[in-house]
C-alpha positions as CSV (number, residue, x, y, z in Angstrom):
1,X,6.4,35.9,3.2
2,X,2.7,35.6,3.2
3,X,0.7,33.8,0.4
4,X,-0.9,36.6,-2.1
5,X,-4.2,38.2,-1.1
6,X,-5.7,36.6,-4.0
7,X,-5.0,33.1,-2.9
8,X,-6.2,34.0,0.6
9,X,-9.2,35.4,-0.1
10,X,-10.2,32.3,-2.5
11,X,-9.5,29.6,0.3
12,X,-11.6,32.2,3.0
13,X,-14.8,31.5,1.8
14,X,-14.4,27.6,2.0
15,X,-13.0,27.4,5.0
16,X,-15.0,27.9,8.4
17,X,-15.6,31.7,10.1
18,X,-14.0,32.7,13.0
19,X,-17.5,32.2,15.6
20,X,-18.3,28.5,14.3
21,X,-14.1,27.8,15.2
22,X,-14.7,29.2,18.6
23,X,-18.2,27.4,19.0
24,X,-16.5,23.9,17.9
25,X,-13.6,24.3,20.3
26,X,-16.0,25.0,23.6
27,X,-17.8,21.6,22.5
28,X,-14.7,19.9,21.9
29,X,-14.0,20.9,25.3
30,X,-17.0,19.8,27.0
31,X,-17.2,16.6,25.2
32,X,-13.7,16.0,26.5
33,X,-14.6,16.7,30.0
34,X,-17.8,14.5,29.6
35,X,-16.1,11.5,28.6
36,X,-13.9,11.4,31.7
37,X,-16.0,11.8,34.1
38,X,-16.1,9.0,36.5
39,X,-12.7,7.9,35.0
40,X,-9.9,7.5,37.5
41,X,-8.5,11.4,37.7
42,X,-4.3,9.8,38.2
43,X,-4.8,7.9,34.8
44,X,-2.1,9.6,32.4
45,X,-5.1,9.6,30.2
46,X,-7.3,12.4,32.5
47,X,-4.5,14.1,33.1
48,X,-3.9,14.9,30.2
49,X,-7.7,15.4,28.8
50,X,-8.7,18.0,31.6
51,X,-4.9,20.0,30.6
52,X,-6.2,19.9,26.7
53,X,-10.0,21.1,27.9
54,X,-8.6,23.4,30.2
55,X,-6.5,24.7,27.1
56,X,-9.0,24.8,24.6
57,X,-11.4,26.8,26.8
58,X,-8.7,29.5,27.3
59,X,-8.4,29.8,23.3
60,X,-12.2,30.2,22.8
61,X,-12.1,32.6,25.8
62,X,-9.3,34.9,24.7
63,X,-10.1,34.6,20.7
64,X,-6.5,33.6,20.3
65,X,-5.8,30.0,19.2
66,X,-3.8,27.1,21.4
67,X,-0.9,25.8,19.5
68,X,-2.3,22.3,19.0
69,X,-3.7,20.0,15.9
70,X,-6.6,19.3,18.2
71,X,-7.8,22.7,17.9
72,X,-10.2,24.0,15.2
73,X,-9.1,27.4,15.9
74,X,-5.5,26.9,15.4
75,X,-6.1,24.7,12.7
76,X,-8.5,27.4,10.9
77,X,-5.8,29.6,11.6
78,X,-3.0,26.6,9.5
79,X,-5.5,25.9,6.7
80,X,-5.7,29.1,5.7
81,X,-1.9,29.5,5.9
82,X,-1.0,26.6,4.3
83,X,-4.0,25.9,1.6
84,X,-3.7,29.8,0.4
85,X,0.2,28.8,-0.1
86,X,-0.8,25.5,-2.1
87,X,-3.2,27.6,-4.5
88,X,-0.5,30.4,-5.2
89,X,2.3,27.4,-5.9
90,X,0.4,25.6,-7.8
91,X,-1.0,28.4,-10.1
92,X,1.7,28.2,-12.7
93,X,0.0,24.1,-13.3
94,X,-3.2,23.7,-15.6
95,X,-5.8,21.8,-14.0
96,X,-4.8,18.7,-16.8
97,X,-1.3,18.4,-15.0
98,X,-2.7,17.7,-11.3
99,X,-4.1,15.2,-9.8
100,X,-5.3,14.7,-6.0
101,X,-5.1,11.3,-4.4
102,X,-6.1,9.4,-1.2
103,X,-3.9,6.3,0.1
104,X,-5.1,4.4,2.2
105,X,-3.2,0.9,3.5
106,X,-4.9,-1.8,5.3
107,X,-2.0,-1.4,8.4
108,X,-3.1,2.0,9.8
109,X,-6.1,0.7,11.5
110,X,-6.0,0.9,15.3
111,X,-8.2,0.8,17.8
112,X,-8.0,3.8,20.4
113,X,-5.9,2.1,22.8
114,X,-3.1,1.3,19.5
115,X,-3.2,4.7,18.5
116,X,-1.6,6.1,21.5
117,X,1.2,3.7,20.6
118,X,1.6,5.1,17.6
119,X,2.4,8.5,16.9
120,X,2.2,10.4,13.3
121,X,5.6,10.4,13.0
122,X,5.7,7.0,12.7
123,X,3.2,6.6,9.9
124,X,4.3,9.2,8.1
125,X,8.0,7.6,7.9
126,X,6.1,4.3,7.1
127,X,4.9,5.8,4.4
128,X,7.7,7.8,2.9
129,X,9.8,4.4,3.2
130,X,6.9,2.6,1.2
131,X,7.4,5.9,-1.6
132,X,11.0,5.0,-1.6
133,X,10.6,1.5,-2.4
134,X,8.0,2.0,-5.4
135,X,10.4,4.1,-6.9
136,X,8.1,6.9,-6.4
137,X,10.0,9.3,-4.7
138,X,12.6,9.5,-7.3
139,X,9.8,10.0,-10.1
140,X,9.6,13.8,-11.6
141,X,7.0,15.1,-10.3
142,X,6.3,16.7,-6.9
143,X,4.1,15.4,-3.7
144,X,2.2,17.2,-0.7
145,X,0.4,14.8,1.3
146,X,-1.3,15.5,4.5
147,X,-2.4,12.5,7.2
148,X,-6.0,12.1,8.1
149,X,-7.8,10.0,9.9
150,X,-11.6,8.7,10.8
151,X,-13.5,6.5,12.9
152,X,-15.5,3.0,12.2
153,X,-17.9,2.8,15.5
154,X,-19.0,-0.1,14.2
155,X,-15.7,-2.1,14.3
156,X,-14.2,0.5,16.8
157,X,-10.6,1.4,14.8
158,X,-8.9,4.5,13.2
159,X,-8.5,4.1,9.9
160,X,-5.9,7.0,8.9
161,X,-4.6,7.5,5.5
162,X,-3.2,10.8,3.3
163,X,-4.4,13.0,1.4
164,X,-2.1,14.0,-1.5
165,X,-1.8,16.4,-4.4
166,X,0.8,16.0,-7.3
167,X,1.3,15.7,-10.8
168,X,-0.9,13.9,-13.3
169,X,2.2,12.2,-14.5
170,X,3.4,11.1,-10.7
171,X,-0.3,10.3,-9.9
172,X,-0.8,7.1,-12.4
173,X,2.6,6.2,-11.3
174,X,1.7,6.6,-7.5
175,X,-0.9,3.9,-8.8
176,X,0.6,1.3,-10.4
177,X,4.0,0.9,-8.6
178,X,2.3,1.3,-5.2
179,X,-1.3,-0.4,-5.5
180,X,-1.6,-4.0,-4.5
181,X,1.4,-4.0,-2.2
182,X,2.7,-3.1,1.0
183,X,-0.7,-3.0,2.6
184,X,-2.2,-0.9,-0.2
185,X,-5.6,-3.1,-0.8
186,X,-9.0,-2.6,-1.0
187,X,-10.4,-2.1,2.6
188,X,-12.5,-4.4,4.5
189,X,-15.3,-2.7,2.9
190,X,-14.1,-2.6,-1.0
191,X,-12.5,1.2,-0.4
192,X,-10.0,1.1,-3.0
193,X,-6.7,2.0,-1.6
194,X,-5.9,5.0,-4.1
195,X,-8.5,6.7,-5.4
196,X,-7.1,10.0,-8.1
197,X,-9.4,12.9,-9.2
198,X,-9.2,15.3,-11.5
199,X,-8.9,18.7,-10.5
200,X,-11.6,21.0,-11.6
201,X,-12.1,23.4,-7.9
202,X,-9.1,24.3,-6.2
203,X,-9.8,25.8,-3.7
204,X,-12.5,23.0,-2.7
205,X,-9.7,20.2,-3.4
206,X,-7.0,21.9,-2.0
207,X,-9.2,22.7,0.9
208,X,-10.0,19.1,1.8
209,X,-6.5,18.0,1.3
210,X,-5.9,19.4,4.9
211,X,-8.8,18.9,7.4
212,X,-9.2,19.9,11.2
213,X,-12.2,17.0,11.9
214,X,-12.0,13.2,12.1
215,X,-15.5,12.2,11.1
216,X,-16.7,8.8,12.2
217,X,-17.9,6.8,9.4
218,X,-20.2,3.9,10.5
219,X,-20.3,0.5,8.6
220,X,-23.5,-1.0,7.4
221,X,-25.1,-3.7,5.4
222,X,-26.3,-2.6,2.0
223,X,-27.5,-5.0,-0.2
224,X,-25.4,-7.8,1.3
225,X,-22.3,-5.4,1.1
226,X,-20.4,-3.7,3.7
227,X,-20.6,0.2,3.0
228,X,-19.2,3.2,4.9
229,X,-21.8,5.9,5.2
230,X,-21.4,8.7,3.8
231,X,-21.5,12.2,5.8
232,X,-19.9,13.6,8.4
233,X,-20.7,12.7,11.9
234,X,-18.9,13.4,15.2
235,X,-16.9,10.7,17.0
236,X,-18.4,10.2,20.2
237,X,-17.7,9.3,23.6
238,X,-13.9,8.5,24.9
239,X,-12.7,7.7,21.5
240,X,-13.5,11.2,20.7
241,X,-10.8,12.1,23.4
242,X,-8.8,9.6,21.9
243,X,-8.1,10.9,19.0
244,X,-8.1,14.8,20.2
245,X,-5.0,13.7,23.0
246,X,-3.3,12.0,19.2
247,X,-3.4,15.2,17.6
248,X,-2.3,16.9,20.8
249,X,1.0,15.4,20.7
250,X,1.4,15.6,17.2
251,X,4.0,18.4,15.4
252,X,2.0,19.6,12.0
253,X,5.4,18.7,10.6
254,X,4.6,15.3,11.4
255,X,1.6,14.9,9.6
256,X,3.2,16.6,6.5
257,X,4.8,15.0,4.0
258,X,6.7,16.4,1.1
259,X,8.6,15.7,-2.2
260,X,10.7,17.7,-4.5
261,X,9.6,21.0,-2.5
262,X,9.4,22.6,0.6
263,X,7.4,24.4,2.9
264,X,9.3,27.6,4.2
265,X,8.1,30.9,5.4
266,X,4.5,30.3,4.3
267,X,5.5,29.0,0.6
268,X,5.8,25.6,-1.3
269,X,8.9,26.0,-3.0
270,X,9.0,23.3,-6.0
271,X,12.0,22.0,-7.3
272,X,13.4,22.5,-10.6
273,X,12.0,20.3,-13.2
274,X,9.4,19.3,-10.7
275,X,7.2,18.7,-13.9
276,X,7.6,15.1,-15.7
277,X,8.4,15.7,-19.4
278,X,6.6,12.7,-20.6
């Protein structure tokens, strides 16, 4: 069952048009072929990068996208899918009763050659286990939380985290049963580990809960500080590879996370009582 036309149409016009999906993917493709050039072609590494170029170049070719997280077309295709779902769910909530939140932990920073040791799935039950512990997981109150990740050139790590969206209620608790502990501390540059915001435009929220692009975020000095700067720019080099071969092995299941609903047939279905009475 397909989210309304209503919801779909709302989440069209924030999310990128069919020709600039194509264009990324047929760079994404070059870049990957550019970065292992010169690289030993038995490495499990080129292997692998040529079969994902190879890949991407038939989806941009044939307009239809390859079934992989490391495309922009299939992931255009799963945004609209899956954010037009959120927006129709969530419509019986007032804006007062959600919240949309960002976790970071200080533990899921890798440096290219980590992350391919560590898979999505992995983080992802990390982080449901760390839910469990804080009690928050049992808390009324529904969770959707999506993984991300970015780039530091300057220190030359991952830094992943999650993008969530729950209840106002569940949010401040999110915050003070989880903040402070198991790795949830302000980053080596002062980010704080959960950062809530009101929600005033969905479909520009709900939007950027689920994102197709790892930007890379340099580190700089300002004003005897250590600042990430702000923007998006593109990863470059191998490390750009790196993280498209991550994604390539990764099931969108695994970088989904859910409580007290379910994603089925192209619909969050909340539990009963999903809303805390207090």
């Amino acid at each position: 069952m397909k989210p309304s036309i209503s919801a779909r149409q709302q989440i069209s016009a924030r999310i990128e048009d069919l020709s600039k999906a194509l264009t990324e993917d047929s760079l994404r493709a070059k870049l990957i072929r550019v970065s292992l050039k010169g690289r030993s072609d038995t490495t499990k590494r080129y292997v692998n990068g040529r079969r994902l170029a190879v890949s991407l170049e038939r989806g941009v070719r044939e307009e239809f996208p390859q079934l992989t997280l490391s495309s922009f077309l299939y992931m255009r295709q799963v945004r609209l899918n899956v954010v037009a779902a959120l927006l129709s769910a969530m419509a019986r909530f007032s804006n007062d009763k959600l919240r949309t939140v960002t976790v970071i932990n200080r533990k899921w920073r890798f440096t290219g050659r980590q992350l391919r040791k560590v898979t999505a799935a992995q983080i992802k039950r990390q982080f449901r286990t760390h839910l469990q512990r804080a009690a928050i997981l049992d808390e009324p109150g529904f969770l959707v939380a999506f993984l991300h990740g970015e780039y530091e050139p300057t220190t030359g790590v991952f830094q992943l985290h999650f993008h969530l969206l729950t209840t106002t209620d569940k949010a401040v608790f999110l915050l003070k049963n989880l903040r402070g502990r198991l790795g949830y501390k302000k980053t080596a540059t002062g980010a704080v580990p959960i950062k809530r915001r009101k929600v005033r435009d969905r479909p520009e929220q709900f939007s950027y809960l689920l994102k197709s692009f790892w930007p890379a975020r340099p580190v700089v000095e300002i004003r005897g500080q250590m600042k990430r700067v702000r923007g998006v720019r593109r990863i470059k080099g191998i490390q750009h590879t790196n993280y498209l071969l991550w994604l390539d092995r990764t099931d969108f299941s695994d970088i989904l996370l859910l409580n007290k609903c379910v994603y089925r047939n192209g619909k969050f279905h909340l539990a009963e009582g999903c809303i805390s009475r207090r």
